[in-house]
C-alpha positions in Angstrom: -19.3 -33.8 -12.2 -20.6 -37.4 -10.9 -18.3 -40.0 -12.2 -20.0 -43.3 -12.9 -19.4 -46.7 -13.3 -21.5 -49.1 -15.0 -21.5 -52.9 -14.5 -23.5 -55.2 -16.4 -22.3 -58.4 -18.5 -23.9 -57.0 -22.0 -21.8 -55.0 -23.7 -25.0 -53.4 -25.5 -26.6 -52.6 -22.4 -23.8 -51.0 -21.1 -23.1 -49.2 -24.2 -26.8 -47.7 -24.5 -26.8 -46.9 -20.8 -23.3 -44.8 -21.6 -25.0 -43.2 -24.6 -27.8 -42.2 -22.9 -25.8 -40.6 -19.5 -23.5 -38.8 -22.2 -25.9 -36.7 -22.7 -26.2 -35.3 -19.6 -24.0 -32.0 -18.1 -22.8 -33.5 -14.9 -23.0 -37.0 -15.0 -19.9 -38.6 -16.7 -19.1 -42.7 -17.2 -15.5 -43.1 -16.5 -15.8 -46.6 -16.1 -17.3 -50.4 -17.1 -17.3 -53.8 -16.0 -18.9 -56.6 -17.0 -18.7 -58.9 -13.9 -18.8 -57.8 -10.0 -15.4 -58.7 -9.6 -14.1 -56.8 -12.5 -16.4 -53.8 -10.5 -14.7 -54.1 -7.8 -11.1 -54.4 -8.8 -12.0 -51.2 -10.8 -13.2 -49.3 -7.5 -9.9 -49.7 -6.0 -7.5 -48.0 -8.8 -10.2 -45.4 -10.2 -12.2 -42.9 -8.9 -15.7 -42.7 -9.2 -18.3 -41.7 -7.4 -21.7 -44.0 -8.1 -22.3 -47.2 -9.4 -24.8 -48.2 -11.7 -24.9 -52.3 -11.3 -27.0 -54.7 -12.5 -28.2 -57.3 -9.9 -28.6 -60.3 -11.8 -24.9 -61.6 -13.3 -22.8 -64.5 -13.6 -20.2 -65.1 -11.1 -20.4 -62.8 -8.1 -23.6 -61.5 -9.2 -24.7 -57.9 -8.7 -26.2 -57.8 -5.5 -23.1 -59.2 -3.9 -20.7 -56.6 -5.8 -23.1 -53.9 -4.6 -22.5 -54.5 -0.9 -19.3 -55.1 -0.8 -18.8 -52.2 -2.3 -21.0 -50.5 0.4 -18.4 -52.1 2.7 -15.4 -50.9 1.7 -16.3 -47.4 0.5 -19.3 -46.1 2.9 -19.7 -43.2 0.9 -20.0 -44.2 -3.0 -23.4 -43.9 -4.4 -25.3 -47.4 -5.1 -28.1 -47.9 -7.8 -29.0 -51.5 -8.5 -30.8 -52.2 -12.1 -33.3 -55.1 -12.5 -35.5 -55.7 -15.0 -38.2 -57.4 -11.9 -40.2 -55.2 -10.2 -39.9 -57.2 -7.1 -40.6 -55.3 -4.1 -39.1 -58.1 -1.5 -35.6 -57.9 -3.7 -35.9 -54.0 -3.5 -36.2 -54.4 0.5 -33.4 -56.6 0.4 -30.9 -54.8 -2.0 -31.7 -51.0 -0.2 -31.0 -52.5 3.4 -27.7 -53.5 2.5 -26.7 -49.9 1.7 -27.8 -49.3 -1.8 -29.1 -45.8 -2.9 -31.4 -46.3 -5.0 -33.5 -49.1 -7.0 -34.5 -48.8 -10.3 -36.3 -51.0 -13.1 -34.6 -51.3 -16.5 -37.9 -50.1 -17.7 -38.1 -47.1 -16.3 -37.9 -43.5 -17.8 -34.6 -42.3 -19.0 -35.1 -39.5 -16.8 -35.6 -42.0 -13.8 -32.1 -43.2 -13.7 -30.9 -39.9 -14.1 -32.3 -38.7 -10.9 -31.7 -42.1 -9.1 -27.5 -41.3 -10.2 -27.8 -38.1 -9.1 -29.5 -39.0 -5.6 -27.3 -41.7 -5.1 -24.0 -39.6 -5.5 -25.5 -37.3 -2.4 -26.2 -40.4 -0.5 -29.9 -40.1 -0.8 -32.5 -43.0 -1.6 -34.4 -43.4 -4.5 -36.8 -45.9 -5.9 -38.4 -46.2 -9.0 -42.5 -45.3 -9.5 -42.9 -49.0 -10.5 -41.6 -50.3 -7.3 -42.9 -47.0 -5.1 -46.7 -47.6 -6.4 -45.9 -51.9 -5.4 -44.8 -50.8 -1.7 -47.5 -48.4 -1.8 -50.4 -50.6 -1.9 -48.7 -53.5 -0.2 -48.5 -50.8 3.0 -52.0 -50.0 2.5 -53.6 -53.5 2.4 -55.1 -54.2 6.7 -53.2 -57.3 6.6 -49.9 -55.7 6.1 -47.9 -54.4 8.7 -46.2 -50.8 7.6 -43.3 -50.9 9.4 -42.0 -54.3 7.3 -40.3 -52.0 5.3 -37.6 -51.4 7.8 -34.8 -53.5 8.5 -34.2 -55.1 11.5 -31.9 -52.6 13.0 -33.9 -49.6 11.7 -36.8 -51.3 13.8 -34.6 -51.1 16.9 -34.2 -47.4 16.3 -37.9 -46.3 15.3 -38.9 -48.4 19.0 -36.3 -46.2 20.9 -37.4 -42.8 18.5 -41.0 -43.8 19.7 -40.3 -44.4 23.2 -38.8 -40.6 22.9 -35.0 -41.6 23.2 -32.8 -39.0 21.4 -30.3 -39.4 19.0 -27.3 -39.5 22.1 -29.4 -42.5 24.3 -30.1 -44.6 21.0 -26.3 -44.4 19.9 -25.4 -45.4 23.2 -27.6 -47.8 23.7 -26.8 -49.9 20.3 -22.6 -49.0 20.3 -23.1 -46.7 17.5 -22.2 -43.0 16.5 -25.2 -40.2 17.0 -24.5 -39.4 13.7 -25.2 -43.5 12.1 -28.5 -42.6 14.1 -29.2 -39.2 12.2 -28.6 -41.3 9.1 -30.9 -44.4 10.4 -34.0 -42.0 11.7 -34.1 -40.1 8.3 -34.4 -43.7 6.4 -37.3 -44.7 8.5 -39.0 -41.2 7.6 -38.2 -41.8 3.7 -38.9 -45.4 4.0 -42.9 -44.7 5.7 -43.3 -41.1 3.9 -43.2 -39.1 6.9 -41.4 -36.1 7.8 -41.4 -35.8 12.0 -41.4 -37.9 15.0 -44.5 -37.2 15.5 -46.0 -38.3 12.1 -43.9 -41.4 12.9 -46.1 -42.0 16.6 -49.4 -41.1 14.9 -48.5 -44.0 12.2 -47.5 -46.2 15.2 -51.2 -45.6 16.9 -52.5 -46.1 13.6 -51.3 -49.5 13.2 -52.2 -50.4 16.7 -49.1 -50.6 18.6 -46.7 -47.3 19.9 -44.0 -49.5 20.6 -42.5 -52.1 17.8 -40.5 -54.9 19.0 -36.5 -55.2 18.3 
């Protein structure tokens, strides 16, 4: 059973998100809050295991509650709820931890799979916002890889410059495991599924080697 918490300062919104997750067999809402900081205080006396938080509140505000909460529990799966489908906010919010992204318009069945992704510590991003990054990567003037952070870029330059898993961790201070974890983001986050697909979209876009 996924226990879930959901933060947002409507009490309707909360209540019709509840409704519609108490409906489903193993997802369970254990929890609400209606500010980050109630969130938060929550996090530390009850146990849960996702977080469904809307970005945009008074106070703290939902971005901010989302990675702190990254920061002090590593493992707790993140979905941030907007109602913009803002592809630079998306890139933001997923690069400081969170799970998954999803629009308030989306499909009931949307934010079902984006809690149940989340809680195994896999991304997800709504088809609203997958269809904006989509096209933005496919326009010539774009550059593909501006989807990764800055410290995913350092790993996909040392992954392309045939560096494993051991050399990269060494060379950034960093467990080979954090690298396992960074190298299969950059394959979500470009739609690849090797190395390899990851050099031929490097030659693609004209360069083998990115810059840190």
């Amino acid at each position: 059973m996924i226990r879930v918490m959901i933060v947002d300062d409507h009490t309707m919104v909360r209540a019709a998100i509840s409704h519609l997750i108490g409906g489903v067999r193993d997802i369970e809402v254990v929890a609400e809050a209606d500010s980050g900081e109630r969130a938060l205080d929550k996090l530390r006396t009850e146990a849960i295991d996702a977080i469904l938080c809307d970005i945009h509140m008074p106070g703290m505000g939902g971005y901010e509650c989302l990675k702190r909460a990254h920061q002090a529990h590593p493992r707790l799966g993140l979905v941030a709820l907007t109602a913009e489908a803002d592809v630079t906010l998306a890139r933001q919010v997923l690069d400081c931890g969170v799970h998954a992204y999803v629009t308030k318009d989306a499909d009931p069945d949307e934010l079902i799979s984006a809690i149940r992704k989340a809680a195994d510590g896999k991304r997800y991003v709504s088809s609203r916002i997958a269809q904006e990054i989509a096209l933005q990567n496919g326009r010539p003037e774009e550059d593909p890889f501006e989807v990764l952070s800055s410290r995913e870029q350092q790993v996909l330059r040392m992954i392309l410059e045939g560096k494993n898993n051991t050399l990269i961790s060494e060379a950034l201070c960093v467990s080979p495991k954090t690298i396992s974890t960074y190298r299969a983001r950059i394959h979500e986050k470009l739609g690849v599924s090797t190395d390899i697909d990851l050099l031929r979209l490097a030659v693609k876009a004209g360069r083998t080697v990115l810059s840190a």
